[in-house]
N, C-alpha and C positions, 0 to 999 in steps of 0.2 A: 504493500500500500504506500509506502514512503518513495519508495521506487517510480511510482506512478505518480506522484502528487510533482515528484522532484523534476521527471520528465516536463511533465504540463508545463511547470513554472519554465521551464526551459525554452519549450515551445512558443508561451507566454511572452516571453522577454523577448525571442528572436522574432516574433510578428509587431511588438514594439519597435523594435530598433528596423523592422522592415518600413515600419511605418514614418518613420522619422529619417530613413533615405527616400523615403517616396516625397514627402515634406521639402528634404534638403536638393534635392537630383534635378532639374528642371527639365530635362529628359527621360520621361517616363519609361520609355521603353530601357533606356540604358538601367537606370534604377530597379526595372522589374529582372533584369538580366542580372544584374547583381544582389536581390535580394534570395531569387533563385540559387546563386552561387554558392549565397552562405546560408540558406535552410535546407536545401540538398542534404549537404554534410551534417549537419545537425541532426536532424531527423534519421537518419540513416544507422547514426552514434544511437541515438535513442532507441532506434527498432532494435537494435541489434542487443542494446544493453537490456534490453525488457525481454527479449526472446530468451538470453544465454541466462537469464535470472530465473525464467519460469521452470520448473522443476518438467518432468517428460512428461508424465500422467495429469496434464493440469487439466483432463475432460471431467475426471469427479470432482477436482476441488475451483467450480467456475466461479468465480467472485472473491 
């Protein structure tokens, strides 16, 4: 549960700071090419951190 709350804020913070190059970028398109750049990687860190955390059997224990 900590794992998941921690991801979010993460996720969180990086659609913040997306937002605030979209704010600062006056080139839209250049700004969505680079918020892409760096939530890509982000999320990715994330999926993969939440995957290798979930134990094998996680169909009986769902929630």
């Amino acid at each position: 549960m900590k794992n998941a709350l921690h991801i979010t804020a993460g996720v969180v913070g990086g659609f913040i700071l997306a937002l605030l190059f979209l704010s600062l970028t006056p080139i839209s398109l250049l700004a969505v090419t680079r918020i892409s750049l760096l939530l890509l990687p982000m999320l990715v860190v994330a999926g993969i951190a939440t995957y290798s955390q979930k134990p094998k059997n996680s169909k009986a224990k769902s929630g």
